[in-house]
N, C-alpha and C positions, 0 to 999 in steps of 0.2 A: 648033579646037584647034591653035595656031600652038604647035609645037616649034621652038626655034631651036638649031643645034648651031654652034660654033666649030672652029676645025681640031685644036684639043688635044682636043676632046671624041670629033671624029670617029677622033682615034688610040684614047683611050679605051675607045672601040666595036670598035675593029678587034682589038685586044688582047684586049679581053672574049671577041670572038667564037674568037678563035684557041686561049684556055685551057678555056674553058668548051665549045665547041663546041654554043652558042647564040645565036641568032640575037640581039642587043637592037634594043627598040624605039626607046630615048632613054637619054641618060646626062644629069646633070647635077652641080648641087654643091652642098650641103646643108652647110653646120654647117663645114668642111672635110673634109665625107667625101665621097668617090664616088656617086653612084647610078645604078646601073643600073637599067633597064625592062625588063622582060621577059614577054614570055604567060605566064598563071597556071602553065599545064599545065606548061610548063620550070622552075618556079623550083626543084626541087628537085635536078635535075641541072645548073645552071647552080649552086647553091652547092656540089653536090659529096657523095662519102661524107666523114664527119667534116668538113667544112669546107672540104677539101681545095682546092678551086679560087678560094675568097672568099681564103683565107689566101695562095696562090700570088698574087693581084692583088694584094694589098694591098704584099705585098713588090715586087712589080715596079716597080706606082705610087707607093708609096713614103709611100703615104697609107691612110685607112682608105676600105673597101668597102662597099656594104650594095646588098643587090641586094631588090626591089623588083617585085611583080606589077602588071601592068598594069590599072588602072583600067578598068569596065568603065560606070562613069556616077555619076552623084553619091551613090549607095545605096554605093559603096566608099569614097566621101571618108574616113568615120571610120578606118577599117582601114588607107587608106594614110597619113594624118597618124599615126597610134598609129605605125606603125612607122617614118616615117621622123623621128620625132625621140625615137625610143627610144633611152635607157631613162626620160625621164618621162611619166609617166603622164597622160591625160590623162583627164574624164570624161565627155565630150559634146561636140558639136558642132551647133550648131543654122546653119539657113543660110537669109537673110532677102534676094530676091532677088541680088544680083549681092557679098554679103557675108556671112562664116563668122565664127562667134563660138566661138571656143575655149575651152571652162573645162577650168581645172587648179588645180590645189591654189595658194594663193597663194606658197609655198616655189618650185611651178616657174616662175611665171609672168616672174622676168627669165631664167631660161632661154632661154624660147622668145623672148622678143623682144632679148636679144641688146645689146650695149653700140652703141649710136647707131643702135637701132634696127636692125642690119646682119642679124639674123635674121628677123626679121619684114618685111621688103623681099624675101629670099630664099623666105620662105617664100609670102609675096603673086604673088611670082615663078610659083614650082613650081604654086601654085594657079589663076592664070590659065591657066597652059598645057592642065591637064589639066583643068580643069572649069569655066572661065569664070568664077573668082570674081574680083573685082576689089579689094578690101581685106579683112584679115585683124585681127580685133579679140581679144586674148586677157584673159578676165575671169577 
């Protein structure tokens, strides 16, 4: 599992860490939102009472936030795809050696792949990292 972080990403992290007073595992960029990585057991005081610390990042970064539990092997894949490109829904996920096949309603499906492709490369992205998949197919 190769995370790669840039030096904006690594400010990212340091900032998360200073408002949240959580440690993150990995940040990256999804959709143009943030995402932060974090151990299951913290994600509820890394988002805060009422929201309180997502909404404090958001304004600082100046972007949107979404903070994200840390994957614990492929039996989480569904649950961290459902969330990180919430709000469409998706309804399974089947995964056929080193490739995932996304079904969603055919209304989301240019959602998730995104105009030139540019989300579905991101999302091929995030999935390499965390679970080894190598191409990402959405039907």
């Amino acid at each position: 599992m190769i995370k790669v972080l840039d030096m904006q990403f690594i400010r990212y992290a340091n900032l998360f860490t200073q408002i949240t007073r959580v440690r993150t595992n990995h940040c990256f960029e999804y959709n143009n939102t943030i995402v932060f990585v974090v151990p299951k057991e913290f994600v509820m005081r890394a988002i805060g009472n009422g929201n309180m610390n997502l909404e404090r990042l958001s304004s600082v970064i100046g972007r949107k936030v979404k903070i994200i539990s840390d994957p614990r092997g492929k039996e989480d894949l569904e649950n961290f795809v459902s969330i990180l490109v919430k709000p469409i829904r998706i309804k399974g996920i089947e995964v056929k050696d080193n490739e995932a096949i996304i079904n969603t309603n055919p209304q989301s499906k240019a959602s998730l792949i995104g105009k030139g492709k540019a989300r579905l490369a991101e999302m091929e992205n995030v999935l390499g990292q965390y679970f080894g998949i190598r191409k990402v197919r959405i039907k």
